[in-house]
KETIVO-975966 format. One record per residue (C-alpha): y, x, z; residue in one letter; residue number from 1. Coordinates in steps of 0.5 Angstrom, whole numbers, plus 500, padded with zeros to 3 digits. Last residue first. Layout:
<pts>
<pt y="Y" x="X" z="Z" type="A" seq="NUM"/>
...
</pts>
This chain:
<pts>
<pt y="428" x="517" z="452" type="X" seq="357"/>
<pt y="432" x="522" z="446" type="X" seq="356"/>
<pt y="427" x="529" z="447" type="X" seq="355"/>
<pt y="430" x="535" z="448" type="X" seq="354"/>
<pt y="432" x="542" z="444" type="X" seq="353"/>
<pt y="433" x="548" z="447" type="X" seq="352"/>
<pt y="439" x="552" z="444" type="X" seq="351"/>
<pt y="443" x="550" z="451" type="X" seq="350"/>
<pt y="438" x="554" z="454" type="X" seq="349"/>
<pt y="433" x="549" z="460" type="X" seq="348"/>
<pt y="429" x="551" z="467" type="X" seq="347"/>
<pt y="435" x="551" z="471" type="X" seq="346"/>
<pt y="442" x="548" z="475" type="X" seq="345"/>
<pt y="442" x="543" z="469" type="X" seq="344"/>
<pt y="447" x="538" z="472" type="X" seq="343"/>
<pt y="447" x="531" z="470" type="X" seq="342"/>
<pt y="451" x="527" z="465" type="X" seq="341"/>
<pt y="452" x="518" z="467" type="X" seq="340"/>
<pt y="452" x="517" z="473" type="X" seq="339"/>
<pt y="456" x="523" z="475" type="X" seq="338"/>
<pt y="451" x="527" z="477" type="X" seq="337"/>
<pt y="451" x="534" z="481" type="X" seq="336"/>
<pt y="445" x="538" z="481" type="X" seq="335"/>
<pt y="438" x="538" z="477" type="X" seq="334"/>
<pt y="431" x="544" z="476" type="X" seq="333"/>
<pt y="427" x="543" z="470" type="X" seq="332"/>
<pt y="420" x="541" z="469" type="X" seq="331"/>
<pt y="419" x="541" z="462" type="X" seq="330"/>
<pt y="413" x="537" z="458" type="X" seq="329"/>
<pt y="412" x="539" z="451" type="X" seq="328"/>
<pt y="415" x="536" z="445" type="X" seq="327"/>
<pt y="411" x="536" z="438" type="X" seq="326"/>
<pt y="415" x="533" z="431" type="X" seq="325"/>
<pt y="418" x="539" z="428" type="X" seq="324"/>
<pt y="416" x="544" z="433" type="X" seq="323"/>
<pt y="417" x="546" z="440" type="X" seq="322"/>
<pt y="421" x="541" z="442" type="X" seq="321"/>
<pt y="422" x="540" z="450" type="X" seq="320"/>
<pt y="420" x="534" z="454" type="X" seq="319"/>
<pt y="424" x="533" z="460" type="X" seq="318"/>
<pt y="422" x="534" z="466" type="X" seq="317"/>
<pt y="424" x="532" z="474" type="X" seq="316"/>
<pt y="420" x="532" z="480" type="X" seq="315"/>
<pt y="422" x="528" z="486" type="X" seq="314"/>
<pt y="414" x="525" z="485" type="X" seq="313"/>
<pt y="415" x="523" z="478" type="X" seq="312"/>
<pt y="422" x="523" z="474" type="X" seq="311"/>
<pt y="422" x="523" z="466" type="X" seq="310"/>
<pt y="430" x="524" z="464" type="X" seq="309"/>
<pt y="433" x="524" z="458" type="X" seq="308"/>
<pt y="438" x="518" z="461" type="X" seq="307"/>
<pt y="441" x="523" z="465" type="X" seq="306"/>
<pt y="444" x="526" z="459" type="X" seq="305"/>
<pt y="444" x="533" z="459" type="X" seq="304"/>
<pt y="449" x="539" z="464" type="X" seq="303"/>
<pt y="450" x="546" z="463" type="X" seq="302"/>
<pt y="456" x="547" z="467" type="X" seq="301"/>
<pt y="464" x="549" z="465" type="X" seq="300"/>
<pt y="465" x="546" z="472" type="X" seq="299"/>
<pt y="462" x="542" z="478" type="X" seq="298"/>
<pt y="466" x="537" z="482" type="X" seq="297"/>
<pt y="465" x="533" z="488" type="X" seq="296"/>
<pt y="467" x="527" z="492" type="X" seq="295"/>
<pt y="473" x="526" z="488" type="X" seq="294"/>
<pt y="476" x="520" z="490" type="X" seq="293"/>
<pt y="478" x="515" z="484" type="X" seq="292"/>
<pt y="484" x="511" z="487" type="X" seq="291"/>
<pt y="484" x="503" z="484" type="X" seq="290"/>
<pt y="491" x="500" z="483" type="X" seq="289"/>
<pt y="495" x="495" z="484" type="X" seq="288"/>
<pt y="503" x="495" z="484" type="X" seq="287"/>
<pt y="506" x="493" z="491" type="X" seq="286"/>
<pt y="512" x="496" z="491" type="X" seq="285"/>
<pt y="514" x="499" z="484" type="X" seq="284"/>
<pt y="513" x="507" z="481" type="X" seq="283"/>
<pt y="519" x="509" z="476" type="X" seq="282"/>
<pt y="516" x="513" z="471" type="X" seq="281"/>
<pt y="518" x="520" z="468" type="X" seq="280"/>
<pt y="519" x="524" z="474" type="X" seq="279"/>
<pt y="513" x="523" z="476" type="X" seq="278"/>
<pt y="511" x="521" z="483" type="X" seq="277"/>
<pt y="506" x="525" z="487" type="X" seq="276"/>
<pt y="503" x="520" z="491" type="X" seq="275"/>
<pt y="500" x="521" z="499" type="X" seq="274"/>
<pt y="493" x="517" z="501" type="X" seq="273"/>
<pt y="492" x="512" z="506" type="X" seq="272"/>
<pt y="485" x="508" z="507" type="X" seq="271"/>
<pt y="482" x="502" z="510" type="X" seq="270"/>
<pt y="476" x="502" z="512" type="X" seq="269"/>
<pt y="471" x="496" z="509" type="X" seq="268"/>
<pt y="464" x="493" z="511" type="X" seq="267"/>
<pt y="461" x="486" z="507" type="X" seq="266"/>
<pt y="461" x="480" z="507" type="X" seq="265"/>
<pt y="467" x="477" z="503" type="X" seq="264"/>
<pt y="473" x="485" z="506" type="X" seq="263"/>
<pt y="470" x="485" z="514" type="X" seq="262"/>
<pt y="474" x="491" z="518" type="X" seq="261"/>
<pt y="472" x="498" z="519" type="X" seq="260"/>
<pt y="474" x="501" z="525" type="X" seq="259"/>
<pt y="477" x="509" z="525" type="X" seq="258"/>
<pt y="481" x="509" z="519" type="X" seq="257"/>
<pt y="482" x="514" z="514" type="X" seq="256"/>
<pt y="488" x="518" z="513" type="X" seq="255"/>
<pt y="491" x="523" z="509" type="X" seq="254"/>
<pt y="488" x="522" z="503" type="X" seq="253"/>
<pt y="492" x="526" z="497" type="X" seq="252"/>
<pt y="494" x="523" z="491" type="X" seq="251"/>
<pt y="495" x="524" z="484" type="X" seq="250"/>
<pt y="498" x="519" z="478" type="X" seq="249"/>
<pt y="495" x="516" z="472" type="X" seq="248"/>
<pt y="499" x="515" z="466" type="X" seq="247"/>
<pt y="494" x="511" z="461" type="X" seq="246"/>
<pt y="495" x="505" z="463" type="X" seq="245"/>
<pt y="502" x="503" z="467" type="X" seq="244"/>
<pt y="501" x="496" z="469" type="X" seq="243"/>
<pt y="493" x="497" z="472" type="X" seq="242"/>
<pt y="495" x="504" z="476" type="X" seq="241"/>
<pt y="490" x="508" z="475" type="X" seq="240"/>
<pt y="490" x="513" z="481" type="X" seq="239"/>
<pt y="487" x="519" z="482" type="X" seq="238"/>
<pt y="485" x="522" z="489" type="X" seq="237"/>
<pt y="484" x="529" z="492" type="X" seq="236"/>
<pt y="481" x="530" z="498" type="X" seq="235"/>
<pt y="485" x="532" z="504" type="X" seq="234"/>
<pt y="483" x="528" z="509" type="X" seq="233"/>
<pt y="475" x="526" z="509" type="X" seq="232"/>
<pt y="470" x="522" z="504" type="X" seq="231"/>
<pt y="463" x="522" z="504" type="X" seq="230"/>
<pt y="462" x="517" z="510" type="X" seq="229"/>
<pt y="467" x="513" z="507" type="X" seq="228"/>
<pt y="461" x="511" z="502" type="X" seq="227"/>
<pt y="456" x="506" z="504" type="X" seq="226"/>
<pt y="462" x="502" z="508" type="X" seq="225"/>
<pt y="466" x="501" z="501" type="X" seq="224"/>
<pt y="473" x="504" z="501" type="X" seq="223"/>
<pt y="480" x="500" z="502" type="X" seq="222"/>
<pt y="486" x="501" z="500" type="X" seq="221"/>
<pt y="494" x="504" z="500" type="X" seq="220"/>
<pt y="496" x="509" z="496" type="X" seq="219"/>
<pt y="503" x="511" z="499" type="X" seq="218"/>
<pt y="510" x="512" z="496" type="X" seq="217"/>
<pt y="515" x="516" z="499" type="X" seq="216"/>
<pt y="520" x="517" z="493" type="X" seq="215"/>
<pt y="522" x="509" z="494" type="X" seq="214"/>
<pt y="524" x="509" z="501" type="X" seq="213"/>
<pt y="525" x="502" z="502" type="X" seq="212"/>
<pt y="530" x="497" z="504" type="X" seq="211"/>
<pt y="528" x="488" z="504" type="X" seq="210"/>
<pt y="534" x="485" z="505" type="X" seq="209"/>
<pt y="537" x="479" z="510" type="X" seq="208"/>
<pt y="532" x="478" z="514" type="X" seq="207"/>
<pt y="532" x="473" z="519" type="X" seq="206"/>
<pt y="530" x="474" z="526" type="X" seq="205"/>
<pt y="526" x="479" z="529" type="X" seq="204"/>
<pt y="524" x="474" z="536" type="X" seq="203"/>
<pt y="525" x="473" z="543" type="X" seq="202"/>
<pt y="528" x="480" z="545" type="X" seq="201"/>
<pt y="534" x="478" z="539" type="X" seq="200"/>
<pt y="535" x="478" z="532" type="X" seq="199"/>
<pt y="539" x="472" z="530" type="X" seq="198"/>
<pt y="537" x="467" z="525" type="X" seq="197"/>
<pt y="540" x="466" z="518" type="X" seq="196"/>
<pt y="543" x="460" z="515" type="X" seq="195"/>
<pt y="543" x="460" z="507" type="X" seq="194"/>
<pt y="550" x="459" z="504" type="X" seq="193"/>
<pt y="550" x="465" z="500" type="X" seq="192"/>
<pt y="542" x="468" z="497" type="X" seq="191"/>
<pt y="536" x="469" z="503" type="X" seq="190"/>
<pt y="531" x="474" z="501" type="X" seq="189"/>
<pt y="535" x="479" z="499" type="X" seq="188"/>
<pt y="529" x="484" z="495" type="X" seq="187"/>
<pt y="528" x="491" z="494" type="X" seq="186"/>
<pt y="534" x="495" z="496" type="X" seq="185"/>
<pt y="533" x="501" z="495" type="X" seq="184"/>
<pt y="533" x="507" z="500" type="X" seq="183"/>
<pt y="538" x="511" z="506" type="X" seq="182"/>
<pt y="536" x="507" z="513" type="X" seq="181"/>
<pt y="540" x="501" z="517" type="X" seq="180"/>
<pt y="544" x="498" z="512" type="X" seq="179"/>
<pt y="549" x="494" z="513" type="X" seq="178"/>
<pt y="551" x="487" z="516" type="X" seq="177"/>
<pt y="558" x="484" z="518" type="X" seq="176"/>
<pt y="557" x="480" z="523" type="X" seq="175"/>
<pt y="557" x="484" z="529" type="X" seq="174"/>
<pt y="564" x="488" z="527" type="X" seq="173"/>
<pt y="564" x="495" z="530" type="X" seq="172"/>
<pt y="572" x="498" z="529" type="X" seq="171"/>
<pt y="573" x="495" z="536" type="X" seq="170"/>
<pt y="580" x="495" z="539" type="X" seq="169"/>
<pt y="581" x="488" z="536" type="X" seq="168"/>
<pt y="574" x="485" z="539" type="X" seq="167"/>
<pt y="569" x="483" z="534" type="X" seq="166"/>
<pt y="564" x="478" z="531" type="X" seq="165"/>
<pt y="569" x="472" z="530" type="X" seq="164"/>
<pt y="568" x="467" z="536" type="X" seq="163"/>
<pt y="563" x="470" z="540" type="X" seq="162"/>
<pt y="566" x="476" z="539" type="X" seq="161"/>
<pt y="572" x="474" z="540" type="X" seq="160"/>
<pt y="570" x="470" z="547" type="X" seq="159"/>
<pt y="568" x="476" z="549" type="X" seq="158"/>
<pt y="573" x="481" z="548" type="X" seq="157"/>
<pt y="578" x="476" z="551" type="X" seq="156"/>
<pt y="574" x="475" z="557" type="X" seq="155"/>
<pt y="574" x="483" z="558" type="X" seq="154"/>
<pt y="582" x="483" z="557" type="X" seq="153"/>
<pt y="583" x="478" z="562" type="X" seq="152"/>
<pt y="577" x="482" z="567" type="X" seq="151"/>
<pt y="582" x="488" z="566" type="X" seq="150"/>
<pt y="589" x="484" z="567" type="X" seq="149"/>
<pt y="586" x="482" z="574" type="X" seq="148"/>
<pt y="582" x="488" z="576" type="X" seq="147"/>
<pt y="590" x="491" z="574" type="X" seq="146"/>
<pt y="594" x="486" z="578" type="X" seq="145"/>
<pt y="589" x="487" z="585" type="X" seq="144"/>
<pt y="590" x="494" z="583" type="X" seq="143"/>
<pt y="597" x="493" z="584" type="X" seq="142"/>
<pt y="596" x="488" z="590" type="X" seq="141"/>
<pt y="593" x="494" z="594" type="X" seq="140"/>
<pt y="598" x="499" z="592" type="X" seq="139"/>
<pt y="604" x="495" z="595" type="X" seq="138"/>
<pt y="601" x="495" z="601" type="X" seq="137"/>
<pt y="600" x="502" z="601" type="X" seq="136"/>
<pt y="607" x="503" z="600" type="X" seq="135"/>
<pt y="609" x="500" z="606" type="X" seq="134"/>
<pt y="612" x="493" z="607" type="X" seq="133"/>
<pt y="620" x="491" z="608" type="X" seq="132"/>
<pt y="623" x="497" z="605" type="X" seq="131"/>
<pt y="627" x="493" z="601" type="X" seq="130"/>
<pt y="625" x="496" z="594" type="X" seq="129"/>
<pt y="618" x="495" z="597" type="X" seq="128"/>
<pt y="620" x="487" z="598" type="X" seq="127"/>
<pt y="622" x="486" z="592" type="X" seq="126"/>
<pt y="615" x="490" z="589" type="X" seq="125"/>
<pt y="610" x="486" z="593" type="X" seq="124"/>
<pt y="614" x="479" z="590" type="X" seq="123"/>
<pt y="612" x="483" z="583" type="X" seq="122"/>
<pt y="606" x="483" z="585" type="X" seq="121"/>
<pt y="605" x="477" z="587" type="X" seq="120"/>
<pt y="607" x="474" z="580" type="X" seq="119"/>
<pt y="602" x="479" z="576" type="X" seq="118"/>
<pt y="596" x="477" z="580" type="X" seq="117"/>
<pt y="597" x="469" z="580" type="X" seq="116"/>
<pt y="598" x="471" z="572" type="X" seq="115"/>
<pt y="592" x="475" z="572" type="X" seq="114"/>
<pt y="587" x="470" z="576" type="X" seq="113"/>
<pt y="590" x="464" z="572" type="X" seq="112"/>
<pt y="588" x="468" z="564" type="X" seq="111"/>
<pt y="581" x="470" z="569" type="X" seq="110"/>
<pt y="580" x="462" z="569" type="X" seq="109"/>
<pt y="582" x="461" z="563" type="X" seq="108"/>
<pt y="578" x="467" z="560" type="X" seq="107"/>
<pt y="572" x="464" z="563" type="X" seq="106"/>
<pt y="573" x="457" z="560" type="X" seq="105"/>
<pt y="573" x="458" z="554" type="X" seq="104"/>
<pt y="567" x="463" z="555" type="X" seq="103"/>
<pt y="563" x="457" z="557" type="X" seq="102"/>
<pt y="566" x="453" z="553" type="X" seq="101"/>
<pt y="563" x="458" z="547" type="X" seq="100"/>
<pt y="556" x="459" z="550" type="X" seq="99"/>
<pt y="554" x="452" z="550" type="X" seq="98"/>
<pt y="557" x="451" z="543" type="X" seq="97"/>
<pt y="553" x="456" z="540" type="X" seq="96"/>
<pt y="556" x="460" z="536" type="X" seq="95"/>
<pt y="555" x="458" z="528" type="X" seq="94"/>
<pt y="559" x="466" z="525" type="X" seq="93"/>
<pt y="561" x="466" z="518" type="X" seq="92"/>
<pt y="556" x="473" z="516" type="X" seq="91"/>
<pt y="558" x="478" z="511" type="X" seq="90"/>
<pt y="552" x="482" z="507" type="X" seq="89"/>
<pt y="550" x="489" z="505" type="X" seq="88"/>
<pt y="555" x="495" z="507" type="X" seq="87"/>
<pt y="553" x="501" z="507" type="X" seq="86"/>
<pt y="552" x="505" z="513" type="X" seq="85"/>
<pt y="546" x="508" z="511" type="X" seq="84"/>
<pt y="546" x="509" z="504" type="X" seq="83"/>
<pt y="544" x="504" z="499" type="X" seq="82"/>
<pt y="540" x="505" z="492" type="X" seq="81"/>
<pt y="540" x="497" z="488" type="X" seq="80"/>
<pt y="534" x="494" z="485" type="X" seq="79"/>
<pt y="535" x="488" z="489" type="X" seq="78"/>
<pt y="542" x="486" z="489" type="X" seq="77"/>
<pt y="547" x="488" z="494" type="X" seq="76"/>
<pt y="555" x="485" z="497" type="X" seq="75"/>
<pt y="553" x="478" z="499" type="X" seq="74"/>
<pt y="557" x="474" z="502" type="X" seq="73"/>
<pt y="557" x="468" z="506" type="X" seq="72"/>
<pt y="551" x="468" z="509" type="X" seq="71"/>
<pt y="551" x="462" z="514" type="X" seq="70"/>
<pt y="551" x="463" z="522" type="X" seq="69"/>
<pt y="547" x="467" z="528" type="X" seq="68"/>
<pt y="548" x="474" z="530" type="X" seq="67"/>
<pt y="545" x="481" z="531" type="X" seq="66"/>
<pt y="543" x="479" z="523" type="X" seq="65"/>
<pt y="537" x="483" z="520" type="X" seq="64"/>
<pt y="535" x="489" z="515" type="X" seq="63"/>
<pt y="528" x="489" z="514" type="X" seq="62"/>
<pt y="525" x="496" z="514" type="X" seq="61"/>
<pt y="520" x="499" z="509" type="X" seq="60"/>
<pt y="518" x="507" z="510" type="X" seq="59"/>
<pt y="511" x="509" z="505" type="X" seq="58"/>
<pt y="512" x="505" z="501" type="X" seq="57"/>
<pt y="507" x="501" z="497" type="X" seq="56"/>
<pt y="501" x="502" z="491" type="X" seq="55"/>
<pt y="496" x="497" z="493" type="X" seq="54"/>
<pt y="489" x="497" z="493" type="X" seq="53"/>
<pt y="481" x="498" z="490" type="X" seq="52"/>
<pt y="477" x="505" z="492" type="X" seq="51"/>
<pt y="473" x="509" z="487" type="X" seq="50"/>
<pt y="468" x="513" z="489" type="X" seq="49"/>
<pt y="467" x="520" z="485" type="X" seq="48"/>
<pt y="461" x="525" z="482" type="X" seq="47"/>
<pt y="465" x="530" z="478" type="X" seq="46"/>
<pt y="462" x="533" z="472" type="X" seq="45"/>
<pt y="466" x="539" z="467" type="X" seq="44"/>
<pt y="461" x="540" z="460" type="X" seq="43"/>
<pt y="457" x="545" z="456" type="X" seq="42"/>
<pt y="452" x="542" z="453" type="X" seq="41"/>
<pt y="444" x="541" z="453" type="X" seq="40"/>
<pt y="441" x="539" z="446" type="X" seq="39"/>
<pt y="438" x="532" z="444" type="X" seq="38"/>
<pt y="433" x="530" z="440" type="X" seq="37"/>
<pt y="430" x="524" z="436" type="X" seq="36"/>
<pt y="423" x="522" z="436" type="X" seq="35"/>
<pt y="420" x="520" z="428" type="X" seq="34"/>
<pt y="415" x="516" z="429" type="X" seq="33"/>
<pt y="410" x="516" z="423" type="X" seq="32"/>
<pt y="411" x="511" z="417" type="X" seq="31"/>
<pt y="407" x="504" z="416" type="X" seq="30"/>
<pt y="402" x="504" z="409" type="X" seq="29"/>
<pt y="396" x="506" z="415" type="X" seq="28"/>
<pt y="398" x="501" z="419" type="X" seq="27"/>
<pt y="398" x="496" z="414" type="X" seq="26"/>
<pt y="390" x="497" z="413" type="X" seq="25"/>
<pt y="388" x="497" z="419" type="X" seq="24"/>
<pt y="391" x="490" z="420" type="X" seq="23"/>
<pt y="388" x="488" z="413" type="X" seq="22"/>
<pt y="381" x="490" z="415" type="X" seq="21"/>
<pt y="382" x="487" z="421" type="X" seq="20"/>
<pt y="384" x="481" z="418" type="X" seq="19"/>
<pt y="377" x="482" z="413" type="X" seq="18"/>
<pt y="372" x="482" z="419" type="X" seq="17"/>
<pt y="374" x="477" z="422" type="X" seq="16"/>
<pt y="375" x="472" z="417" type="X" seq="15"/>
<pt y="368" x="474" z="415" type="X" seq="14"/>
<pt y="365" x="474" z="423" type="X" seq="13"/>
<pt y="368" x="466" z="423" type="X" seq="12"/>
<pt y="365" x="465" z="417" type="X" seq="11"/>
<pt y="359" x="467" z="418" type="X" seq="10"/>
<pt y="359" x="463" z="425" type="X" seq="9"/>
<pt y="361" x="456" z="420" type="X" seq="8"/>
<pt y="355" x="458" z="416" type="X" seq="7"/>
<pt y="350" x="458" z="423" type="X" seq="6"/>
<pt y="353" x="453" z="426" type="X" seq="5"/>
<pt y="352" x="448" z="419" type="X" seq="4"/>
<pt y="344" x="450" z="419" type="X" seq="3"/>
<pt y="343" x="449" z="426" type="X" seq="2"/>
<pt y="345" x="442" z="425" type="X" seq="1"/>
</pts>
């Protein structure tokens, strides 16, 4: 038995013995490492934060009816440019059946009071002509006439307007709508036939056409809470609109929030930033964009690949060639980084070559 144990030990060591020779061996026929290099270049680097939202104008109205009925006519599209004052839509008037008895019924009366008036009146001037009362007396009941005449007038007016949407001295008709502001005409929600609600002090009402100032537009946005500290007005923004690619637009921030607000979990500031427009492409309402902020920027520096980087106690280095094949270790002194190319303030030469990490 010891026998058998001793020949499978002996076999064991020999098998040992000849794959470590095998290994040695291969690692012999393997070839040297060879390191690759990079150099330092000259290049421009700007740290930035981007912040996600909406390109819209800056000045947007919604047109409304100060009267109540159906829209019978529409005389915009959406897309159109508008002045102020022109006309946008006709409404047929749906009064309120309440409120037209009783303006019915205040012209009746006022009509009865002018023709009680109007008949006394006469029999007062008969009798000034007989000089049977005075002049004074006579004023009286004329003026009594002309309140009279005057509270008709009124009731007339009224229940016009309530009727048609104007009087017949006025030149301002109530159901005729027309824009408030100089724009274009972004969208007419409600079509011909639709029932619309008056504006009021109870309520906005209907809107019968969105209007807005298409050469003042605005980015509009939201920047994470760990970043709005970095930012301030007067910054410069790019923004990449999602439908037009390719053809970024400047911007200027000109507004940060106060009070941040709850964006999924997590704390965000609203952001406003002035666009200059091309004169080349039409910016719509409502395009999405993300505005690249420009924390800083450096330049024409010299800068290296910041994944070439060995870090060790807040200390930077990099291994530097010295011959084929041989690096010594470099401490180097860094700037602004982009995430990706790192600012080389000294400790390296643009001819200096370095170990690829």
């Amino acid at each position: 038995m010891k026998k058998f144990f001793g020949i499978v030990l002996l076999l064991l060591v020999a098998v040992l013995f000849i794959g470590t020779a095998v290994f040695l061996y291969k690692k012999s026929q393997e070839q040297p490492v060879v390191y690759e290099t990079d150099s330092p270049f000259v290049t421009n680097i700007v740290k930035k934060t981007v912040a996600t939202g909406k390109v819209i104008p800056r000045k947007q109205v919604n047109v409304t009816s100060q009267v109540s009925g159906v829209v019978e006519e529409l005389y915009v599209t959406a897309g159109e440019t508008v002045k102020k004052g022109d006309l946008v839509a006709r409404i047929t008037l749906a009064p309120n059946m309440v409120t037209l008895n009783h303006a019915e019924s205040q012209l009746e009366s006022a009509r009865i009071s002018f023709e009680n008036a109007e008949e006394e009146l006469n029999r007062q001037k008969n009798l000034l002509q007989q000089e049977l009362v005075s002049v004074s007396a006579y004023n009286k009941y004329r003026l009594e006439y002309e309140l009279a005449k005057e509270a008709m007038h009124s009731a007339e007016n009224n229940l016009l307007l309530i009727r048609e949407g104007a009087t017949r001295q006025s030149d301002l008709v109530s159901n005729r709508i027309r824009a408030t502001a100089d724009g274009m005409i972004l969208d007419v929600p409600n079509k011909e036939g639709a029932f619309i609600v008056e504006s009021s002090t109870y309520g906005a009402g209907t809107t019968v056409a969105i209007l807005a100032d298409m050469t003042d537009m605005i980015f509009e946005g939201l920047v994470d809470e760990a970043e709005v500290g970095k930012i301030r007005e007067g910054m410069e923004l790019v923004l990449d609109v999602g439908a037009l690619e390719g053809e970024p637009f400047s911007a200027e921030l000109e507004y940060i929030s106060p009070q941040g607000q709850d964006d999924q979990g997590t704390i965000k500031f609203e952001i406003r930033a002035a666009v200059i427009l091309s004169d080349k492409l039409f910016l719509r309402a409502n395009y999405s964009a993300n505005a690249d902020i420009v924390l800083d920027k450096r330049e024409d520096v010299l800068a290296i690949n910041e994944s070439n980087l060995l870090i060790e106690d807040d200390k930077y280095f990099v291994e530097v060639q010295t011959g084929p094949q041989q690096f010594e270790r470099r401490e180097i002194e860094v700037g602004l980084s982009d995430g990706i190319n790192i600012e080389v303030v000294s400790g390296l030469a643009e001819s200096d070559k370095i170990k690829r990490q």
